[in-house]
C-alpha positions in Angstrom: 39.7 47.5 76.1 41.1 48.8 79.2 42.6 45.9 81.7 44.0 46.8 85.6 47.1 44.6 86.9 46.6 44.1 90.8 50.0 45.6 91.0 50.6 48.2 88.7 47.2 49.6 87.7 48.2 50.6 84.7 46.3 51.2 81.3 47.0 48.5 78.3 46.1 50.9 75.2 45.4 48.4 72.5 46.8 48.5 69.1 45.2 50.1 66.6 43.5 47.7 63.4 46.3 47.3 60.3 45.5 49.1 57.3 43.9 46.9 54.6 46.2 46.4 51.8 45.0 46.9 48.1 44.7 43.2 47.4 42.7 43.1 50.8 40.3 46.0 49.7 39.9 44.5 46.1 39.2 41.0 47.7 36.6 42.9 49.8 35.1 44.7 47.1 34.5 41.3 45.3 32.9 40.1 48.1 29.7 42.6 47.7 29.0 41.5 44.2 27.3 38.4 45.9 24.0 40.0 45.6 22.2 37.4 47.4 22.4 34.3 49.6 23.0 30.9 47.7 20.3 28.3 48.5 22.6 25.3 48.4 25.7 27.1 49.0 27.6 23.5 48.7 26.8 24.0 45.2 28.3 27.4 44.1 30.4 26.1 42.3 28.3 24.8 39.4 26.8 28.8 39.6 30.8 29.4 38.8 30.7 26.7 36.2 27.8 29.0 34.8 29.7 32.2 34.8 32.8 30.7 33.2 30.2 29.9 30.0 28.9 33.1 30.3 31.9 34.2 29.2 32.6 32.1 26.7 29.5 32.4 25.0 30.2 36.6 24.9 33.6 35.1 22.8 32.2 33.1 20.6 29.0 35.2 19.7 31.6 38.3 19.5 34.2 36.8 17.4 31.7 34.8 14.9 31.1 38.2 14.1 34.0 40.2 13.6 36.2 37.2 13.3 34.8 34.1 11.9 38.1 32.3 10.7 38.8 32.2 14.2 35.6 30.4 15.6 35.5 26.4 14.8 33.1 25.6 12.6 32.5 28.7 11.2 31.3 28.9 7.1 34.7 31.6 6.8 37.5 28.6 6.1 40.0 30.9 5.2 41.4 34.1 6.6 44.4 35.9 8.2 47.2 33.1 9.3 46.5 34.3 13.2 43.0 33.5 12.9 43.2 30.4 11.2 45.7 29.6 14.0 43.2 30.8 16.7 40.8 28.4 14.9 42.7 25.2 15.0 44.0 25.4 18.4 42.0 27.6 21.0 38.4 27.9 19.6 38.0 24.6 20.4 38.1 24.8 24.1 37.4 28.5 24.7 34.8 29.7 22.0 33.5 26.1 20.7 30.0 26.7 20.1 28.8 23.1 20.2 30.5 22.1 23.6 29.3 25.4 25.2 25.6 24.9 24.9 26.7 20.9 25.2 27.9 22.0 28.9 24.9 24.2 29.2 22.5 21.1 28.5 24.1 19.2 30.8 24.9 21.9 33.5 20.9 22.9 33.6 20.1 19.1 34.5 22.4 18.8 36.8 21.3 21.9 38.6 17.2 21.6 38.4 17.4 18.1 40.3 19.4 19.4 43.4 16.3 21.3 45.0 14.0 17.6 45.0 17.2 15.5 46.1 17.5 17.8 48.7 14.2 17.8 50.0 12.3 14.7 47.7 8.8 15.4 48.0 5.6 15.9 45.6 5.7 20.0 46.5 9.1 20.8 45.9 8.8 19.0 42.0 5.4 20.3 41.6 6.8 23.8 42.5 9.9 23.1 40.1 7.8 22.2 36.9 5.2 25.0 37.8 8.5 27.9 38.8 10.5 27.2 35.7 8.1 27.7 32.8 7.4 31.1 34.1 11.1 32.0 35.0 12.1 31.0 31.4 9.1 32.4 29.5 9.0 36.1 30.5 12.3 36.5 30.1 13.0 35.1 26.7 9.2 36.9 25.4 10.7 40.2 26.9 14.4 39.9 25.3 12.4 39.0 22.0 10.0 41.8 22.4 13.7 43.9 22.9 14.7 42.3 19.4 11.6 43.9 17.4 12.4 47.4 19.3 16.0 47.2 18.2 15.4 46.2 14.6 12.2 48.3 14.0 14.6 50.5 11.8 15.6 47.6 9.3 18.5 45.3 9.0 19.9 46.4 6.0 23.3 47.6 8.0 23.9 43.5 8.8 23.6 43.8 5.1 26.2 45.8 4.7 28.2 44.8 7.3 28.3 41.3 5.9 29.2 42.3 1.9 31.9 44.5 3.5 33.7 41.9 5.5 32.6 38.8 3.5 31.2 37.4 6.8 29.5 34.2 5.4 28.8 33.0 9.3 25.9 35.1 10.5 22.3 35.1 9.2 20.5 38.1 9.1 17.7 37.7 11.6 14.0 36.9 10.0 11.6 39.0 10.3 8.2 37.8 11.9 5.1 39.0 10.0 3.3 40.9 12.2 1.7 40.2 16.2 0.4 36.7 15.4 3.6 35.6 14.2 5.6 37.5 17.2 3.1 35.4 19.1 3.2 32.1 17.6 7.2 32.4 17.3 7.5 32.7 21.2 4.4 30.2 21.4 6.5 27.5 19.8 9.9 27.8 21.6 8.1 26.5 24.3 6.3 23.6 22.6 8.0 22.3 19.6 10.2 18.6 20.6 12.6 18.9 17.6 14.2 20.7 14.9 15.2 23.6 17.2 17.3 25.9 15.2 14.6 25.8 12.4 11.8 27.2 14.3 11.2 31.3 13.5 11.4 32.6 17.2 15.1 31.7 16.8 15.9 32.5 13.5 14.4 36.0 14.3 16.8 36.1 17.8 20.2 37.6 16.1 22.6 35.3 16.4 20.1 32.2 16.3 20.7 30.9 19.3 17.6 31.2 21.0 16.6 27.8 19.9 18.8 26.5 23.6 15.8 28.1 25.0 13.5 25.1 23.6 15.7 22.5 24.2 16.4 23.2 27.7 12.4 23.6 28.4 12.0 20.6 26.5 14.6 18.4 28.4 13.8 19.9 31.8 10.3 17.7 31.6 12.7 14.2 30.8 14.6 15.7 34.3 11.6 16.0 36.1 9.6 13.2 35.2 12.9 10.8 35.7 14.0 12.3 38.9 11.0 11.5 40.7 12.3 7.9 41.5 15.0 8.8 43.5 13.2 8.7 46.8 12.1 5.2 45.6 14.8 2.9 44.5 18.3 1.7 45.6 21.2 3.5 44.4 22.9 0.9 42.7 19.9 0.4 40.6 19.3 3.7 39.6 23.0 3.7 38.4 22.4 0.9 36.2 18.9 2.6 34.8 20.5 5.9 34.5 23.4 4.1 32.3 20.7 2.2 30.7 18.7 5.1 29.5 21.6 7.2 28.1 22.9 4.1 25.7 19.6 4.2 25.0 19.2 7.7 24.3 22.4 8.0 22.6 21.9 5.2 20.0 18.5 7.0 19.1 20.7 10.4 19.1 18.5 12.2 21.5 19.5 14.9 24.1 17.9 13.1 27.0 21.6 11.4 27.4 23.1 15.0 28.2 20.4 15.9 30.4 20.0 12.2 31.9 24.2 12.5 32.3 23.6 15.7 34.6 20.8 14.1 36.4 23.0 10.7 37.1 25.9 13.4 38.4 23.4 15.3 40.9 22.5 11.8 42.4 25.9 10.0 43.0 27.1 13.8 44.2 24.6 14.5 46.9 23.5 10.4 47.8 26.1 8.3 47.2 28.9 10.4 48.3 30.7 10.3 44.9 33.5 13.0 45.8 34.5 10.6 48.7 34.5 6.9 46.5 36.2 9.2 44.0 38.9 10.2 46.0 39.6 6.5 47.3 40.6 5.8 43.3 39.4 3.4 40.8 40.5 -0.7 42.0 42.5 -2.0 39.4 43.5 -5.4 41.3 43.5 -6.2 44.9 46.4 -4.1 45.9 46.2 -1.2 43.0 44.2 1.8 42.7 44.0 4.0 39.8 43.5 8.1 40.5 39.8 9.0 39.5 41.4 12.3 38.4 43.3 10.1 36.0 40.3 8.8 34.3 38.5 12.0 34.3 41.8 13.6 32.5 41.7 10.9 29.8 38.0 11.4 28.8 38.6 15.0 28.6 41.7 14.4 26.6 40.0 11.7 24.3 37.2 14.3 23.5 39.8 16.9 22.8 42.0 14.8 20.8 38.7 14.4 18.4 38.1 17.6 18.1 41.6 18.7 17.4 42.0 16.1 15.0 39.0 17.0 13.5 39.4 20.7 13.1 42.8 20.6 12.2 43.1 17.8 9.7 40.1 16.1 9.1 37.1 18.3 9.3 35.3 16.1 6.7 35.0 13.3 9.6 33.7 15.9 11.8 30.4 14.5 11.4 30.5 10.9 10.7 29.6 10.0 14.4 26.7 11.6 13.9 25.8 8.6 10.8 26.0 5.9 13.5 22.7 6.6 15.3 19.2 5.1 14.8 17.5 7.2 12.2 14.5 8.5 14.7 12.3 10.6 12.7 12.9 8.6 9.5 13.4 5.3 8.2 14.3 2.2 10.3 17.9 2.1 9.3 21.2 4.4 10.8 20.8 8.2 10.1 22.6 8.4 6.6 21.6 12.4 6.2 21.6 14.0 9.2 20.4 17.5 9.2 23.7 19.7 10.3 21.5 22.7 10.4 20.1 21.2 14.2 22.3 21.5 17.2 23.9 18.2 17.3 24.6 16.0 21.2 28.3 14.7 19.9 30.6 12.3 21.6 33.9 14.3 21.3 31.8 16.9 23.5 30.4 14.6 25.9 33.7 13.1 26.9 34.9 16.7 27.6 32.0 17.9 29.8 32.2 14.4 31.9 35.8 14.5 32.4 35.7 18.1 33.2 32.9 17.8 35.4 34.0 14.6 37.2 37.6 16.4 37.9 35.6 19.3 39.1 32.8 17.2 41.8 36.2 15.8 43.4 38.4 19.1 43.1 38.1 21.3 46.6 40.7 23.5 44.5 38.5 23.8 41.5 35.0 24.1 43.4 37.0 27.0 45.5 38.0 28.3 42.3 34.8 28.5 40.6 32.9 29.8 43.6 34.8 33.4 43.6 32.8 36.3 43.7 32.6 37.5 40.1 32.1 34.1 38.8 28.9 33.8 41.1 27.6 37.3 39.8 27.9 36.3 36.1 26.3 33.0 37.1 23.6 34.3 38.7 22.9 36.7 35.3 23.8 34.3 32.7 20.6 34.3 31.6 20.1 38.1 31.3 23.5 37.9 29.1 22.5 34.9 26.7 19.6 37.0 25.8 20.8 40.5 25.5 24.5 40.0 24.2 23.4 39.3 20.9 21.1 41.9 20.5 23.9 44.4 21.3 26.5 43.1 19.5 24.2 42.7 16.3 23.0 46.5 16.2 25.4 48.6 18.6 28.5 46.6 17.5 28.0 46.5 14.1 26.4 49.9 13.4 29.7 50.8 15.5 32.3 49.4 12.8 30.4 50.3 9.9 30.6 54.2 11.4 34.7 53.7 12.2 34.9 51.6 8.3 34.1 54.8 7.0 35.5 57.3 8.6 39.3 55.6 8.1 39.6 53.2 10.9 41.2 50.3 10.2 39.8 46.8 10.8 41.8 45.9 13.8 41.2 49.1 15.0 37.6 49.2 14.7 37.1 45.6 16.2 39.0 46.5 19.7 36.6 49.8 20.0 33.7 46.9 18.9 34.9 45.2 22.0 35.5 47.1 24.4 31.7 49.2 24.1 30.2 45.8 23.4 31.4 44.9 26.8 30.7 47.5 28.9 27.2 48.2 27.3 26.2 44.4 27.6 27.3 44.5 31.6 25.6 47.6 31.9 22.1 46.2 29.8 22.5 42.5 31.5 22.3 44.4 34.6 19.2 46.2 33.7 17.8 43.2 32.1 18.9 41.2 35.7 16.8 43.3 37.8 13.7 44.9 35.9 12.6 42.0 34.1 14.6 38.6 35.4 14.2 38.8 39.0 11.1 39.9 38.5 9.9 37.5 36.8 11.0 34.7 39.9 8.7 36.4 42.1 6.4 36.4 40.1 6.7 32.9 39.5 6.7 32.3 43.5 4.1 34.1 44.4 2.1 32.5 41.4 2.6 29.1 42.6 2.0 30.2 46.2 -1.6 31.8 44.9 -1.9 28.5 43.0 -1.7 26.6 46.4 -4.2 28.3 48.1 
C-alpha cells in the first residue's frame, strides 16, 4: 500500500508478512483435514468424542489380539506381570470394551436427535428414519462382502496363530454357508431385537463386533419414535418422562436407558440451556451452591471405582448387577442367569459416560479440545474404521506375525512391526472405504429420499 504525507510525499514501503513457524505450518496443515463443512458446527465436539473412540476401539481390537492379558475382561487371566498390570489399571479407561460401545450407544442417540430439535418437523424425522437405514446398511453389507473376499483362502492361519500364542480371546470367524446365508446374515443385523452377539452376521465379522451394528439400528427407532414429543410438551415434563422411562428401562435391563440418556442430554443441551444452569452450580441451601463439575467428577469416579474394584479384586462380582433386573425374556422373577455372551448396558459404565459427558456439555476447554482437526477427521470416518480394522488386523496382522514367528523374530518384536503396518494400512483402507463406498452411500441415501418425495 503506498500512502502520500501532504508534506513529505514520501513512499511508506510496507513490511513484509513473518515467516510461519513450524508449529504455525503444522497447525495449518491440520486445518485441511476438515474435509467438509459441519452441519451443526456447535456440535463438533461430540464428532471429537467420536474420534477419540475410534481410537480406542483400534486398541482394544489390536491388543485382544496380540495382547489379551492386557484387555479387561479378556478369557487370557494370566500373562506377563506388565500386562497383567496394563489390565488392572489402564484397560479400563482406555481399551474397555464394554464402556466403549456403552459410549457409542449413548453417543449415536445423542447425536441422531440434534437434526429434529433443531428444525422439529414431520420432514426432517421422516428424512432421518428413511437416511439412516440406507447409510448404515451399504456400508456394513459392503465391509461384510470385504470379509468373504479376505477369508476366501481359509482361516486356518487364526488357527495357528491362536495354538501358537495360546490366545483363548478371539473366535475364529464362522463361516456362512453359501449366498442365502451371506444374505440372511446381513438380513438379520438389521431386524433381530435381541441376542445380538449370537446372530451369524456377527460371528462371521472377525472380531465379533458387528453385532453394535444391530443394536444401534435397533435403538435408533426408540430415539425416533420418542423424540417426536419434543415440539409438544413442556420441558419440565419431558425431564420427568425421560427419567421415568430410563428406571423403567433399566429395571427391565434394556438398552433404551443408554439411548433414552443420550436423547434426555440432546434436549436439556439445545432447549433448556443446560451448559448455562450448569455453570450457575447445583443449590444445596439458600446461600450454597455446589460445582456441577463436582457432581459430574463423582459419577465418573463412582463408575470407575466399580470397575477398578472389580477388575482388580473382585472380578467374580463383576456381574452381579446384572442379577438385579427383571427377568424380560423369561420368567417373572429377577434375571438369576443372565446370558454373559450378550453385550451387557452396566451401571459402573453408565456413571462414567454421564459424568464424562456432563463435564464435557459444560467444558468450553474440553468441547475446544475435542473439536481439533484430526479428532473431526477420525469422527467423520469412524464408521469406515469400525468396519475395516478388524478385517485387517485379523488377516494382514496376523498372517504378519506368523511370517516374523518363523523366521526368528521375537514376540515383542513381531507385535511393534504388527502395529505399526496395522496402522498405516487401516488409515490408508478406512480412507478408501471413507470415500468409495461410505460417502457414497449418503448420497445415495439423499437423493433416494429426495426421489421418494417427488
Amino acid at each position: 500500500m503506498v500512502t502520500f504525507h501532504p508534506e513529505f510525499h514520501h513512499t511508506i514501503i510496507p513490511e513484509p508478512d513473518p515467516e510461519l513457524t513450524i508449529s504455525s505450518k503444522v497447525s495449518l496443515k491440520l486445518r485441511t483435514l476438515r474435509t467438509k463443512p459441519s452441519t451443526h458446527p456447535s456440535q463438533d465436539y461430540l464428532l471429537g468424542l467420536r474420534g477419540l473412540l475410534t481410537i480406542q476401539a483400534f486398541i482394544y481390537t489390536f491388543l485382544l489380539v496380540f495382547t489379551p492379558t492386557a484387555v479387561k475382561d479378556s478369557h487370557n487371566s494370566s500373562g506377563p506381570g506388565t500386562q497383567l498390570f496394563l489390565r488392572k489399571t489402564l484397560s479400563v479407561l482406555l481399551w474397555n470394551a464394554s464402556l466403549i460401545y456403552s459410549f457409542i450407544i449413548v453417543l449415536s442417540a445423542r447425536c441422531i436427535s440434534i437434526p429434529f430439535i433443531s428444525s422439529p418437523t414431520s420432514l426432517v424425522v421422516a428424512s432421518s428414519v428413511f437416511r439412516r437405514s440406507v447409510r448404515l446398511l451399504i456400508p456394513t453389507f459392503v465391509s461384510s462382502l470385504l470379509v468373504v473376499i479376505f477369508f476366501s483362502g481359509g482361516r486356518e492361519h487364526i488357527h495357528e496363530f491362536k495354538t501358537l500364542t495360546s490366545n483363548h480371546s478371539i473366535e475364529t470367524p464362522y463361516t456362512l454357508p453359501g449366498f442365502v446365508g451371506f444374505f440372511n446374515a446381513i438380513f438379520n443385523l438389521f431386524w433381530v431385537p435381541r441376542d445380538f452377539a449370537s446372530q451369524a452376521g456377527s460371528r462371521a465379522f472377525p472380531g465379533q463386533m458387528l453385532w453394535i451394528v444391530t443394536l444401534l439400528y435397533s435403538q435408533s427407532w426408540t430415539v425416533f419414535m420418542s423424540m417426536v414429543i419434543i415440539p409438544y410438551t413442556r420441558p419440565v415434563w419431558r425431564v420427568k418422562a425421560w427419567i421415568f422411562f430410563i428406571l423403567t428401562a433399566w429395571w427391565v435391563q434394556s438398552w433404551a436407558w443408554f439411548s433414552i440418556t443420550g436423547l434426555l442430554l440432546a434436549d436439556v443441551k439445545m432447549n433448556m440451556d443446560f451448559q448455562f444452569k450448569s455453570l450457575k452450580g447445583l443449590r444445596v441451601a439458600k446461600r450454597w451452591r455446589v460445582p456441577s463439575w463436582i457432581l459430574y467428577g463423582v459419577c465418573v469416579a463412582v463408575g470407575l471405582m466399580m470397575q477398578f474394584f472389580w477388575v482388580a479384586w473382585k472380578p467374580e462380582l463383576a456381574d452381579g448387577e446384572l442379577r438385579i433386573h427383571a427377568d424380560l425374556y423369561g420368567s417373572a422373577g429377577l434375571n438369576e442367569d443372565p446370558d454373559l455372551r450378550q453385550p451387557q448396558a452396566r451401571m459402573d459404565n453408565y456413571f462414567v459416560i454421564v459424568g464424562v459427558i456432563g463435564l464435557l456439555e459444560t467444558s468450553d476447554f474440553l468441547q475446544f479440545i475435542l473439536s481439533s482437526a484430526p479428532l473431526l477427521y477420525l469422527g467423520r470416518r469412524s464408521f469406515a474404521w469400525f468396519l475395516t480394522q478388524s478385517i485387517i488386523i485379523y488377516s494382514v496382522g496376523i498372517k504378519l506375525f506368523l511370517h516374523l514367528h518363523k523366521n526368528g523374530a521375537s514376540e515383542t518384536e513381531a507385535i511393534i512391526a504388527c502395529l505399526l503396518v496395522c496402522v498405516l494400512t487401516v488409515i490408508s483402507t478406512a480412507e478408501v472405504f471413507y470415500r468409495l463406498v461410505e460417502i457414497p452411500s449418503q448420497r445415495f441415501a439423499k437423493v433416494a429420499w429426495e426421489w421418494m418425495r417427488v
